[in-house]
Each structure stands twice: as structure tokens, then as C-alpha cells.
N, C-alpha and C positions, 0 to 999 in steps of 0.2 A: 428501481426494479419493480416490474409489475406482479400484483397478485398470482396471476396463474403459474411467471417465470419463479416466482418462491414457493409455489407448491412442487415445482417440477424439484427445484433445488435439492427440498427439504425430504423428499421421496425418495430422488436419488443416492442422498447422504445416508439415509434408512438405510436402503437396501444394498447400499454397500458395506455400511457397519455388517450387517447381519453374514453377507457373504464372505467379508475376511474372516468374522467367528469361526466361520463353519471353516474356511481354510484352515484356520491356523488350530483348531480344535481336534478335528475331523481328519482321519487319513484315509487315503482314496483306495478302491478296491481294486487290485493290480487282477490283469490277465495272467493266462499260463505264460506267455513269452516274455511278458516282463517278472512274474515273481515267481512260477511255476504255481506248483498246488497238490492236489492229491491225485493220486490214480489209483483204483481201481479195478480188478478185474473179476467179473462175475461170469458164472459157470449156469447156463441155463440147464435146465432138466426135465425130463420127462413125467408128464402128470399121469394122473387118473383118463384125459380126455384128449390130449394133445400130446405129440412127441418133439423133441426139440431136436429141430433140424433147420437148416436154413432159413425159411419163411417164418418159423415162427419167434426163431432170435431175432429176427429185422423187426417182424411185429414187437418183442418186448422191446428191442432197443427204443423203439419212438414214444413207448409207454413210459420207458425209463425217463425218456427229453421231457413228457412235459409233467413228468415230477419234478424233475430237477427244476424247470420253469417254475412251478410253485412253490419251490424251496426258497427262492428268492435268488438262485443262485443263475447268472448269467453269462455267455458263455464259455459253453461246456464242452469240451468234444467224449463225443460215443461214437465210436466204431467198433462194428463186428470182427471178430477176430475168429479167422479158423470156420464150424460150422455152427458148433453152439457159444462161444464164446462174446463177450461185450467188455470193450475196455473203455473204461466213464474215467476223464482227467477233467476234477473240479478244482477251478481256481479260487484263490482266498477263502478257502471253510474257514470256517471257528471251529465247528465242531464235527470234524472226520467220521467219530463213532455214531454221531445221531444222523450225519446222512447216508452212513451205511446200513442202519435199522429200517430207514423208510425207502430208500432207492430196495432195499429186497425183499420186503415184505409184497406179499403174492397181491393180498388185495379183492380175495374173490367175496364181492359184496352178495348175499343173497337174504331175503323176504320170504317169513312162514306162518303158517298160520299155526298157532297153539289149538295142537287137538286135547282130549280128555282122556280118561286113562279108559285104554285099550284101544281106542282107535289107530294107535302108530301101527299097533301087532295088524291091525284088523285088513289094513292094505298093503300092510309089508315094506312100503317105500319113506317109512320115516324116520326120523333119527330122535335121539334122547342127549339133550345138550342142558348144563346148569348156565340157569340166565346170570344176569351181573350182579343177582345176591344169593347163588350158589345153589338156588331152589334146581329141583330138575326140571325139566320142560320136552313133553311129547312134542315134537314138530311135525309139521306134514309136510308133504315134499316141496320144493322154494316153489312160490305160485310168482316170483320176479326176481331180475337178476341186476348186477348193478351196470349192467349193459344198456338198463332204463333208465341212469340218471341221466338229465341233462345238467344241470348244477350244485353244487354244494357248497353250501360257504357255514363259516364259523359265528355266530354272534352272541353275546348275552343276553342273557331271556330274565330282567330284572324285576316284571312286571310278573308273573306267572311263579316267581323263585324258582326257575329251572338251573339257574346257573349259565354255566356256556353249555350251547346245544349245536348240532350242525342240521341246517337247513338243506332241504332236498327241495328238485323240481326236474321233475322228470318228463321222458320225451312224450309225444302225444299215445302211444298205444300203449310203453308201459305205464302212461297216468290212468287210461283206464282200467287195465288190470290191477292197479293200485287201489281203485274204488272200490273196484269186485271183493277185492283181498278185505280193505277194512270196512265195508258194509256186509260182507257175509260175516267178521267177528262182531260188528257193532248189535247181532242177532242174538247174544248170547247176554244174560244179564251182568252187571255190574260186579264188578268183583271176582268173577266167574274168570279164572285160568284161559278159558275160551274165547275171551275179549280181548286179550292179548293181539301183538303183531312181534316173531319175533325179531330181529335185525343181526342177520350171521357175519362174521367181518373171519376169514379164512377159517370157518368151522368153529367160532367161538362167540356166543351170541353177547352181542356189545350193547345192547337195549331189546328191553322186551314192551313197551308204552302201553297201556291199554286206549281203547278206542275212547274216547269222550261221552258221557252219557250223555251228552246234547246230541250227537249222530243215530239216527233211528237207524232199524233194520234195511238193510239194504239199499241206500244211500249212498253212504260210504263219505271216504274224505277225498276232499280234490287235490291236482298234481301241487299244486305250491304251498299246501298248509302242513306240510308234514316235518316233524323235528325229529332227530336222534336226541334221546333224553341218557343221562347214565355218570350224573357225580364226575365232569368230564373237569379238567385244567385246562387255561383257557389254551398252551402249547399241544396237548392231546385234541382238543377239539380243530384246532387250525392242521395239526397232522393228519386225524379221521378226514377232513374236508378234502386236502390235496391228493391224498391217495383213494379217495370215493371220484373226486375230479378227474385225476390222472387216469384212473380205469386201472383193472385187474390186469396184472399179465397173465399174457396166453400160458406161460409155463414157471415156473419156479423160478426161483435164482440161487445161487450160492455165493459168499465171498471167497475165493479161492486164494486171491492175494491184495494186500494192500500197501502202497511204500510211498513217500513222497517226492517229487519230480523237481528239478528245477528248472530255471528259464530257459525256454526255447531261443532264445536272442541273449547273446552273451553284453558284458556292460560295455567293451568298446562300441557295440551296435547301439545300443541306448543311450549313449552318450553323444554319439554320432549325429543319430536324429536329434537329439536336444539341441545341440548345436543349430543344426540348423534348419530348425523350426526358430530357434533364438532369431540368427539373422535373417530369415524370410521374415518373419514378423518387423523387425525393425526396418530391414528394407521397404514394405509396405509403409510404415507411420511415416516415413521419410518420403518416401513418394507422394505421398496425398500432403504431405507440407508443403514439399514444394511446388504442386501442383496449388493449389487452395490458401497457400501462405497461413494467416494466423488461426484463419476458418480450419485449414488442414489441420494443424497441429492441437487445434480444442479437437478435431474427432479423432485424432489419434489417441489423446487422453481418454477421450470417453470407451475408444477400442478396449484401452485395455482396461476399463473398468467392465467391457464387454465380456472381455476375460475373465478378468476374476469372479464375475457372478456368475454365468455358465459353469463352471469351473465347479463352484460352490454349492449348484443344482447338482450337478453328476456326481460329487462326493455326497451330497446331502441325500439324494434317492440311494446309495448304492451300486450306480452301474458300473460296472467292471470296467474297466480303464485298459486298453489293449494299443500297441503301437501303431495300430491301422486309425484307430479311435482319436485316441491323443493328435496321429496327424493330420486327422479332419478337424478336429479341435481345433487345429492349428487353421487350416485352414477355411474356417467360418471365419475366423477371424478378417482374412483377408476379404470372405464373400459380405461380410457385414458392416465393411465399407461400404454396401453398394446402395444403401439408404441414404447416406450421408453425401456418398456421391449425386445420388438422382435431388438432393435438397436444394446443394449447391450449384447445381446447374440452371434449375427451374430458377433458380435468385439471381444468375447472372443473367438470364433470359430476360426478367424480371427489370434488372436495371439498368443494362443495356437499350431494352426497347422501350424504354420510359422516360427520356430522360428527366432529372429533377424528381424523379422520385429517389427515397432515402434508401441508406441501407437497411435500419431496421424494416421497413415497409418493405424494402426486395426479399429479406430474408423470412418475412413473416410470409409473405406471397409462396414463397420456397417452399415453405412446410408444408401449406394449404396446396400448392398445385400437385406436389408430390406423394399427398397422404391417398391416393386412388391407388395409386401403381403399388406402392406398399402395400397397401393393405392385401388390396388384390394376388401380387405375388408370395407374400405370406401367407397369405390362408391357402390357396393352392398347395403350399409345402405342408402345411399344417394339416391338410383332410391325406396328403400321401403319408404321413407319420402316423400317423392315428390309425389309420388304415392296415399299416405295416406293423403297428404295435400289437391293434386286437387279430387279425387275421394271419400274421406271419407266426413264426417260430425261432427259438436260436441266434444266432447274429441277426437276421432278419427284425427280428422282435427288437435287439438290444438296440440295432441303429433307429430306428422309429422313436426309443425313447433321445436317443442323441440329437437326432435332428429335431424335433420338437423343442427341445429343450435350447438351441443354438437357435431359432426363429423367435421363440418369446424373447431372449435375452438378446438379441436384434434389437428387435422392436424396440425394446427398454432402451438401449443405447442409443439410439439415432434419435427418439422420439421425444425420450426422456432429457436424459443426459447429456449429451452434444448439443440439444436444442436451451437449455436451461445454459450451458456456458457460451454459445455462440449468441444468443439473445443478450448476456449480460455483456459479452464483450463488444456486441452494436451500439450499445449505449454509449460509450465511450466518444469524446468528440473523436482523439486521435485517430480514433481506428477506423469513423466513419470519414475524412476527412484525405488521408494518407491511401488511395487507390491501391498503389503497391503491397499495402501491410493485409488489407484485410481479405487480400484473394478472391471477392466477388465484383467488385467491378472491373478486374482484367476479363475479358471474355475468353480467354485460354488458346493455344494456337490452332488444336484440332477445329474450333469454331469456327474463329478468323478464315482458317484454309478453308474449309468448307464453304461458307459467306462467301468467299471471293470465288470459290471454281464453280458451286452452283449442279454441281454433277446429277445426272437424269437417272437414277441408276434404278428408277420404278417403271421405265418408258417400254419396255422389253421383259416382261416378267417373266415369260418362256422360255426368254436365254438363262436364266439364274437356274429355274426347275430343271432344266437339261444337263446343265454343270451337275448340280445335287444329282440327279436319277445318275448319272456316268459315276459320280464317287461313289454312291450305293451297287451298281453295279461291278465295281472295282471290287469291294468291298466283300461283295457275296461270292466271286471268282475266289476271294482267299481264303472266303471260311469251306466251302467244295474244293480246293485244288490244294491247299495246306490242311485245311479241316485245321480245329481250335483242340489244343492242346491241355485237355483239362487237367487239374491237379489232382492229387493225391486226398484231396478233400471230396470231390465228385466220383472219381476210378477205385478208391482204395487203395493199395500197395501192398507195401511189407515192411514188417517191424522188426528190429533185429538188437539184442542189447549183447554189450561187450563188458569182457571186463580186462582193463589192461592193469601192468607189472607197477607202472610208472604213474601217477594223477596226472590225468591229460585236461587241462578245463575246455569249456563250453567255446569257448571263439578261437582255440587252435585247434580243437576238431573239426570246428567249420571249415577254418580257412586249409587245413590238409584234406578236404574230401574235397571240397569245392579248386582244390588245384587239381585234382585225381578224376576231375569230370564230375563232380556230382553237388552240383551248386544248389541243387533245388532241397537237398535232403537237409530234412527238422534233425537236427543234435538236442539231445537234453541230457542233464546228469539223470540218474534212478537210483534210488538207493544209496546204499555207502560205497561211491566213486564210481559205479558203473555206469557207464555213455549206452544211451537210448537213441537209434537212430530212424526214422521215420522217411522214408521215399517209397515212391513208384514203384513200376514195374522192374521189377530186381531180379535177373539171371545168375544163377552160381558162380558164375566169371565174375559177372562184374559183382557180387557180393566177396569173393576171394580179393579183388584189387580194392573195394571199400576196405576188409580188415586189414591189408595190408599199409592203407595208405595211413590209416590209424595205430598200426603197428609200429610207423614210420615214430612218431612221436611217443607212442607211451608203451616200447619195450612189447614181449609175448602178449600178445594177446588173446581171448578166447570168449568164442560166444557162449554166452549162457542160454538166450534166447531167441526164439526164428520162426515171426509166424507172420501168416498171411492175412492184411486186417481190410475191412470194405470201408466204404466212403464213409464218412464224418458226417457230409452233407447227403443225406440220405434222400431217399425219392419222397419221401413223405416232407421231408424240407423241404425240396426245392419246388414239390407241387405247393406248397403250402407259400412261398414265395413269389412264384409265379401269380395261385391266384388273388393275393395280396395285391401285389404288383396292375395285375389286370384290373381289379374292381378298383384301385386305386386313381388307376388313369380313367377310367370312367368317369366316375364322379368326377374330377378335372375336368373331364369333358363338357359334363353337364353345368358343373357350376360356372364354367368361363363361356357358355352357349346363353346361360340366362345375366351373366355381369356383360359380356360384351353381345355376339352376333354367332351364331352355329357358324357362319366362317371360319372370323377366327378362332373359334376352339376347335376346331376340325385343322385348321392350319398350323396350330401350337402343337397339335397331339402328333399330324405326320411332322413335323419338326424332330421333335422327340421322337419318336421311331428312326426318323433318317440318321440322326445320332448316335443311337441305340447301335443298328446297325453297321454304322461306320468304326465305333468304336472296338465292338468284337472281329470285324472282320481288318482292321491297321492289328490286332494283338495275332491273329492268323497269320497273315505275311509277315510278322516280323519273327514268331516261333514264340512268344511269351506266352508264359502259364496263367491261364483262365482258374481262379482258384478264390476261397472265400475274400480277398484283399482286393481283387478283381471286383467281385458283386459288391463290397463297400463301395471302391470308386465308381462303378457302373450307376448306384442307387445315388450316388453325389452331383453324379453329370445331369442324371433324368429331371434332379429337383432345378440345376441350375439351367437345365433348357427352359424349361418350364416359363421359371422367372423372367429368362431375357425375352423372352416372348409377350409375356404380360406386360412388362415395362413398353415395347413398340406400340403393342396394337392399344396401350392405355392413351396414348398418344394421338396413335391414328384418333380414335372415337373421338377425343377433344377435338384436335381440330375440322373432323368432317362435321361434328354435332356447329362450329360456326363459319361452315362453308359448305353447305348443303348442295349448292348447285355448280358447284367445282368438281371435274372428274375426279374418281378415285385415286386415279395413279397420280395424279399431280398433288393428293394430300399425303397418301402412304408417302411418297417420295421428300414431300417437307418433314413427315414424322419421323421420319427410318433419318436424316441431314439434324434433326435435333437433339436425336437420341445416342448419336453416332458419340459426342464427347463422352456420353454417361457409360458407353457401353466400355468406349477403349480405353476409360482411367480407372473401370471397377477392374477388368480384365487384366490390366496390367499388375493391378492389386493381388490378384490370385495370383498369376505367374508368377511372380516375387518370391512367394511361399513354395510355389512348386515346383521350379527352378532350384533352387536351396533345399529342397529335400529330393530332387532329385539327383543332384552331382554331389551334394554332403550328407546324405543320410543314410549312405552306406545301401549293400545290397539289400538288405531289409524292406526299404522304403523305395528300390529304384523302380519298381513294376507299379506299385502303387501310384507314384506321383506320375510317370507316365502313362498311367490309361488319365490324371483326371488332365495333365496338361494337354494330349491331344483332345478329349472328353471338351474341354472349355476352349481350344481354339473351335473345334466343331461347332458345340453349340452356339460361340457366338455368332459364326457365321450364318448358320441355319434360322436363326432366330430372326435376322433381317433377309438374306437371302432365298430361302427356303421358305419361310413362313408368311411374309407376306409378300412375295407373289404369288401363291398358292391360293391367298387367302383373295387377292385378284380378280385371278381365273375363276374361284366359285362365285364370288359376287356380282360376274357375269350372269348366272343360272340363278342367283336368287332374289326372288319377287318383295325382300322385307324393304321397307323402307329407310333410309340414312337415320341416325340416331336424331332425336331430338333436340332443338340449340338449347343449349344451357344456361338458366338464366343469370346475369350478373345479381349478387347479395347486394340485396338494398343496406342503403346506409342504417345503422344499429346507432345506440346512442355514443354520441360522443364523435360525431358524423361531424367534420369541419374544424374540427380543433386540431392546431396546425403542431407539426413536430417540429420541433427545433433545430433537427438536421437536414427537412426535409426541402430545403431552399425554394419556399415557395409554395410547394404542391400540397395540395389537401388529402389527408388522410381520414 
């Protein structure tokens, strides 16, 4: 075994120790649908400044979301209910009572300057507040509001003995007026009541600092040097930071009621998708075996060590575990074969067209020819996650850390781990020896066929873009002529709870509303045995045949509660997703303009739109609900277009960079013929899994699995049909020149020292 194959070994061995810890230690942070949680409902109210009326409960609702976001808590659903009303259902608290003190507290941050005694009387407009050690303090009217901050974070201040302090940094005009404020105190001497700044947190002054006697008169201090000082713990300090963060609501809140909820998906449904996700995944490790032979079955191993370390991240950070979540979970799995697959292709390439070179030498060549496209299609998903983390909100946010975290733990397994035991199992004479056993010197039949028919399918690239423009146009007739069906996450609805004679549970409420026409409606338990039910647009008839059809099973029934609640996924989400979304595919743009040619990232990017498109408008013609499950799988296809597209045009570049004076379409047309094996054994790898949670994992999982399985038959196809002829036709119009030849790596030491399986050939 060579030095580098024992460090991959020993790495490996680490970071799997460490992620069973964390399994078997550590329990996972369940969603509302799997464990339920809290709920919530607050009563906005009318201030001094503002009255609570519509607009300004939508405004506190968002103000609510991105506390809850600095709670750590992930997501949440808030919908407005009624005119002033907000109902906040948070999954897995700890502790209920302390996120009901910080989700209600008002928050109105405001900046005073300490006048002297008589000047509050002398203008009239000041107030008399005891600072944080009970002294009284003239204030003069707020000279800044916390509408100025732009950040606030919590740290120890070790060096100074402040303790924990919370740091401010505000935006550019209120930092000016922050200068004014502490260079007109910095004018009053030391010591002096007047040198003060005070800091109001809802009419209660929480520090009152004096300016520094290093700052002269009229000076002042600049936007980022500024501390909350005030005897803080280091939990108080990290609460002042998220709610100075989160911003003030526009108006009050109240808690009016609080109960605990259970799962929106009852256990035969959880158990259902368990299933099978079980058998997708196994389906998969069995495909790529018997596709790849022993090679296959060392990256099935290392799959599911792919598994349990991802696994071991999501429990280790905290992210809420949701059944949309888990079956993307599931399904990296199946997409992070696709590493493993693009190895072993390059290695059959490798020793097929060589012949007399070894296995270990095809399989090392594998690594090295495939670490481009890798790299390249990961970091693509890696600047959209990043992207989606800091600029998004809400699910939005929470999938950016999911996919992130399912691309490093990729990379670890293809890279790391399946390289460290497929390296050691090349050493083996038998394995090198026995064609059959080790699945790289078969060339596979999709190669074979293709070798032998030779198919032109780059010669015509304007019959491909014709096909794509007709299915986009298909496409868009169905989102104008069905228009897209949104859910109850976008439209809002109605909330309605019951209480029947008889304990009805969670999965025969479902299954008796959804026989009664109402499949789409969220059932939860509320309280002691009362059914919460959550749909759409709800008419009194059909609310009369919903209790009735509940009545059917749990005896007299009677509503307790009937109100009318708005979207979950509010405007302020879905703008905030969208322009996630948008600067995300930018940068895509740009970084695969300067890795490859403004072509093909221009051709990658309308790929993905054509996608995008196709996708929403097959969910119009068919009548399926467009709903948060929806934006998961939509955000899964965008990464996976992405990727297939990288892997081709990684291809193209190689071989145009050494055949320079070869048309274009006769080199796309060898790349798109070489890539075609890699493309149809990852894809088949996904299907596996989404096949199997599509016909076994119950209604839950059926709209899911089908947007990503059309979602991945699309992208595959766009990805060599759409994308690069596209990519073609603009290389017509542009003046850049074909990539540069690449040079072959001169011999390193150790240049001619023969291997002993290599029959002959010099390594």
C-alpha cells in the first residue's frame, strides 16, 4: 500500500469513528411533520405609532421569521391569521417558555444622549429613565433608532474586562449620526453624567457607556467601534444581539395561546417513506455492482459511509430533519454515485485505449482525468448553497445548509474513501488479473453500442434547440391555460380544529378526508385529542362535508376553532428566494465563463432555465400542487442540471484543447458519445431512489419524487441536447480562440520503474 493510499485509509477511518459518535450519541432534530412541536399564537397590537392591521402584521410576521432564524431554530412555519393575528408552529424547542419571551418582546432599540438636570424640562421632549444601576438619567429625545443597525453580534471582551458585550455596526447614515451623537457627548468632561450615551431596549435603558476620554470633542466614535457594555451573561448577550439583529416590531405582540401540536404525517406515512428510501438505496448499491463488479461494490461501501457522515453533519449542526429533507438525503445518496461513476469510466477509457497498461495505472488515470469535472460541478453547487444560505430565508436557508453539507461529504466519499479501497483492491494480483471481477476492463454495453453505431447526434444542432423551444413552449401553454396550482403555503387558507367524542389519530383522519375529496389537507393532533386541519380555499359546504367526513370516524363532532390564515411562505420569502436564487445562478455564470468559455456558461444557464421551465409547466398540465416540497425538489433539479452540464462541456474543453483544428461539432459529438455511459448509470442511480419513493412512499412523498424524477429525466436530456448545441450556435458568433493543448506531466521521480501487473508498459 502506498504512502498517500494510508493516509486516505487512516483519514477515512477518523472521520467515520467521529461520525458514528455523533450518531449514536446525538438525536436528530425532527420537523413539525415528523415530531410536531410548539405552536403559538400571538395577538398583534396597536402602539403609540402604528395600528395593527394587515400590513403591519405581515411586517411583524417577517420580523418574527428572522428571530426565529437567530434562535437557531429551523424551519418554522408563521402565517397570519385573521387581520392582526400570527400563528408561529416551532419544531423541536427545548425550551417553549424562552422562545416565547424573545419571539414577543417589541425590541424598539433607541440612542440618547444624557442631558444635565433641567435641560429634559427646558425642551420638553425628554424622558427620565434609571440606567442599569438604578441612577436616574435626563434623556434627550432618541438622536437614533435601531432601524440604524446593520449588525450585532455577541462576544467576550477579555482584554478590556467587559465581560460579554454586544457589538454594533451600523448602516452608513445612521453611523453618521452615531458620530454626531458620541462626539457632541465626547464635549463634556470625564466623569460628567453628559458624557454618557444612553442605549433604550423598549423604554428601559440597558447601558448607559461613557464616551472614552481618548475621543476629543466633536469627533465622535465610528460605525464599528461601538459596544453594549452592562454586566451581560453570555445567553443575555447572544438574546440582546438577535433581537437588535432581528429588528423591532412595527407593533406589539401578545401570547394569547400556547399548546403543543403533533405530526403533520402520521407513522404509517413515516414508515412508508422509510421503506422505501430503504429499498431505493439498496436498489442503487446493487445497480452500480453490477454494473462496475467489485469496483461497484467498494463504492457502494463507501456510499454508505457517504451516509453516515452527512447524516452525522446534519445531526452535528442541528438542522431540522423534515420528510422532504431526509428524502433528498436519500437521494444524494443516489446523486453521489456520480463521482464514482465519472472515475470509473475515465479508467475504462483509460484501459481499453491503452492497451498493456495496468489496472492500477487505468484506475489512477481515473482519478486524475475525472478530478476537473468534479471539482468544477461541486463548487458550482457549492457557490448555489452558500448563496441560498446567506441571502435566502426559512426552508430556503435550511436547504443551502443541506446541500452544502451532502457535496463536501461527496467529495470525501468518491475522493477519499472509495479511492483508498478501490486503490487497495488494484493491488491484488486476482483482481487485476480476472477482467470479469474488477469491472474496469469490461467497457460496459452502453460504450460497446455506442463504438459500434458511431451516432452523429452534434451534426444538426438546430434540430435538438427546436425539440427543447417546442417542449418550452408546451410548457408555458400549461402554466397560461391550467395556470400553476399553488398551495396553501403561497395562497393561505383556513385553519379549522375539531374536537370529536371518539380519539380519531393522525393517519385515519387523513385517509377519511382525503376519501371525502380533500387530499391535499395538513391533519395534526392540538392539544388534548383535538384534530387541527389546515387546507386551502374552504367554502361552508365543503367545510360541513370535511366535519362530517371526520364525524364519520370519531362520533359528534364540533369545531372549536375557524379562522382564516395567509401564506407561510410569505412575499418577503419568496422575494428573498428568488433573489438568492438569481445572484446565485449569476455567479454560476460567471465562474463557469472564466473555468470554461461565456458559451458554455451561457449554454449551462439556458439549460437550466429550459428545465426550470419544463418542470413547472408538466406540474400545470398534470393539476399537482406547487407548494414548499415543490421549491425543495425544483432547487434539487437546478443543482443537478447544473452538474450534467459541467461533466459534458468538461469533456468538450479536453478534447478540443488536443484537437484544435477539428470542427467543433465533430469534438462536442465525441464528448457528449463518451459521457453518454457516465450520464445513463448515475441517472439510473437516481431513478432507483425515486421510483421507490415514488410508488412506496405513500402520498407524502408522491408529488415530491415526481417533480425530481421528471426534473432528472429533463435535465439529463438538456444537458447534452439543449446545452450543447446551444453552446454551437454561439461559437459560431464568437471570436475567442479554442482552449489551449494541455500539456502531458513530465515524468516525476520514479519515471520507469515497471509495475508488476503492468505487462510490460512503463509507468
Amino acid at each position: 500500500m502506498t504512502r498517500a493510499t494510508t493516509v486516505r485509509a487512516v483519514l477515512a477511518a477518523a472521520v467515520l469513528l467521529v461520525s458514528v459518535l455523533i450518531t449514536l450519541t446525538m438525536s436528530p432534530r425532527l420537523g413539525l411533520d415528523l415530531q410536531g412541536g410548539t405552536r403559538m399564537v400571538l395577538q398583534a397590537e396597536d402602539s403609540d405609532t402604528a395600528k395593527a392591521d394587515r400590513e403591519s402584521t405581515d411586517r411583524t410576521l417577517e420580523v418574527l421569521r428572522r428571530r426565529i432564524d437567530s434562535l437557531g431554530v429551523t424551519e418554522p412555519v408563521l402565517t397570519r391569521s385573521g387581520e392582526d393575528r400570527i400563528i408561529v408552529e416551532l419544531p423541536d424547542v427545548q425550551d417553549p417558555r424562552k422562545a416565547a419571551q424573545v419571539i414577543g418582546k417589541t425590541a424598539q432599540l433607541t440612542f440618547h444622549a444624557v442631558q444635565g438636570p433641567g435641560e429634559a424640562d427646558k425642551d420638553g421632549k425628554g424622558l427620565t429613565l434609571p440606567d442599569e444601576q438604578g441612577r436616574q438619567l435626563a434623556l434627550g429625545p432618541a438622536a437614533l433608532s435601531g432601524a440604524g443597525v446593520k449588525e450585532a453580534s455577541a462576544s467576550f471582551d477579555a482584554q478590556q474586562g467587559a465581560g460579554w458585550t454586544v457589538s454594533l455596526g451600523f448602516h452608513k447614515d445612521a453611523g453618521r449620526d452615531w458620530t454626531r451623537l458620541t462626539g457632541k457627548a465626547a464635549c463634556h468632561p470625564v466623569q460628567d453624567a453628559r458624557r454618557r450615551v444612553a442605549i433604550v431596549l423598549d423604554k428601559k435603558v440597558i447601558s448607559s457607556p461613557q464616551v472614552s476620554p481618548t475621543v476629543s470633542c466633536g469627533a465622535g466614535l465610528p460605525s464599528g467601534s461601538t459596544q453594549i457594555t452592562g454586566s451581560f451573561s453570555a445567553d443575555e448577550a447572544r438574546e440582546l444581539a438577535l433581537l437588535i439583529e432581528g429588528g423591532a416590531l412595527p407593533v406589539p405582540v401578545g401570547i394569547v395561546e400556547q399548546r403543543t401540536v403533533g405530526p403533520t404525517l402520521g407513522a404509517a406515512a413515516i414508515d412508508a417513506s422509510a421503506r422505501a428510501a430503504l429499498i431505493g438505496a439498496a436498489a442503487t448499491a446493487l445497480f452500480i455492482t453490477v454494473v462496475y463488479r467489485l469496483f461497484g461494490a467498494l463504492a457502494a461501501v463507501a456510499l454508505g459511509a457517504y451516509g453516515v457522515i452527512s447524516y452525522a453533519a446534519l445531526v452535528g449542526l442541528g438542522v431540522t430533519l423534515t420528510l422532504p429533507g431526509l428524502a433528498g438525503f436519500v437521494l444524494a445518496i443516489g446523486m453521489a454515485v456520480d463521482a464514482n461513476v465519472l472515475v470509473f469510466e475515465r479508467a475504462r477509457e483509460e484501459y481499453a485505449g491503452r492497451p498493456g497498461k495496468s489496472l492500477r495505472s487505468s484506475l489512477t488515470a481515473g482519478f486524475k482525468g475525472a478530478w476537473t469535472a468534479v471539482a468544477d460541478s461541486n463548487v458550482t453547487t457549492l457557490i448555489a448553497a452558500g448563496l441560498l444560505f446567506f441571502l435566502g430565508s426559512g426552508p430556503v436557508k435550511g436547504f443551502g445548509v443541506t446541500l452544502a453539507i451532502g457535496v463536501l461529504a461527496s467529495m470525501f466519499s468518491a475522493l477519499v474513501i472509495a479511492r483508498a479501497l478501490t486503490e487497495t483492491a488494484a493491488r491484488s494480483r486476482f483482481v487485476a488479473d480476472y477482467r470479469g471481477v474488477n469491472g474496469i476492463a469490461n467497457p460496459g454495453r452502453v460504450r460497446t453500442w455506442l463504438t459500434r453505431r458511431d451516432p452523429q447526434l452534434m451534426r444538426f444542432p438546430r434540430r435538438w434547440l427546436t425539440v427543447s423551444a417546442v417542449l418550452i413552449a408546451v410548457a408555458v401553454a400549461g402554466i397560461v391555460v391550467r395556470g400553476v396550482n399553488l398551495g396553501v403555503e403561497f395562497t393561505g387558507g383556513r385553519l379549522v380544529e375539531y374536537s370529536t367524542s371518539r380519539p380519531v389519530d393522525v393517519e385515519t383522519a387523513r385517509t377519511a378526508l382525503a376519501g371525502a375529496g380533500f387530499g391535499d389537507a395538513e391533519v395534526t393532533t392540538a392539544g388534548a385529542g383535538d384534530l387541527s386541519v389546515r387546507t386551502g380555499e374552504l367554502g361552508n359546504d365543503d367545510e360541513h362535508a370535511l366535519r362530517a367526513a371526520l364525524a364519520a370516524e370519531g362520533g359528534e363532532t364540533t369545531k372549536v376553532r375557524d379562522e382564516l390564515i395567509g401564506p407561510s411562505l410569505g412575499d418577503e420569502l419568496r422575494r428573498n428566494a428568488l433573489i438568492a436564487l438569481g445572484i446565485a445562478v449569476l455567479v454560476q455564470l460567471g465562474y463557469l465563463a472564466i473555468r470554461f468559455r461565456w458559451t458554455f456558461a451561457v449554454a449551462s444557464v439556458g439549460a437550466l432555465v429550459h428545465d426550470v421551465i419544463i418542470l413547472v409547466g408538466a406540474f400545470a398540465w398534470l393539476g399537482r400542487t406547487v407548494d414548499g416540497i415543490f421549491l425543495a425538489a425544483l432547487l434539487t433539479v437546478i443543482g443537478y442540471s447544473v452538474n450534467d452540464s459541467v461533466v459534458v462541456f468538461d469533456r468538450v474543453r479536453e478534447l478540443w484543447a488536443k484537437a484544435r483544428r477539428k470542427p467543433l461539432a465533430e469534438v462536442a459529438n465525441r464528448a457528449v458519445l463518451q459521457t453518454v455511459p457516465r450520464t445513463v448509470n448515475t441517472g439510473m442511480g437516481a431513478l432507483f431512489i425515486l421510483t421507490a419513493l415514488a410508488a412506496l412512499g405513500g402520498d407524502s412523498l408522491e408529488d415530491f419524487a415526481l417533480a425530481l424524477l421528471i426534473g432528472i429525466v429533463v435535465g439529463t436530456y438538456s444537458s447534452v441536447m439543449t446545452a450543447v448545441p446551444a453552446a454551437l450556435l454561439l461559437e459560431r458568433t464568437s471570436k475567442v480562440p479554442p482552449p489551449a493543448r494541455t500539456r502531458a506531466p513530465r515524468a516525476g521521480r520514479g519515471a520507469g520503474r515497471r509495475d508488476p501487473h503492468d505487462n510490460g508498459a512503463r509507468v
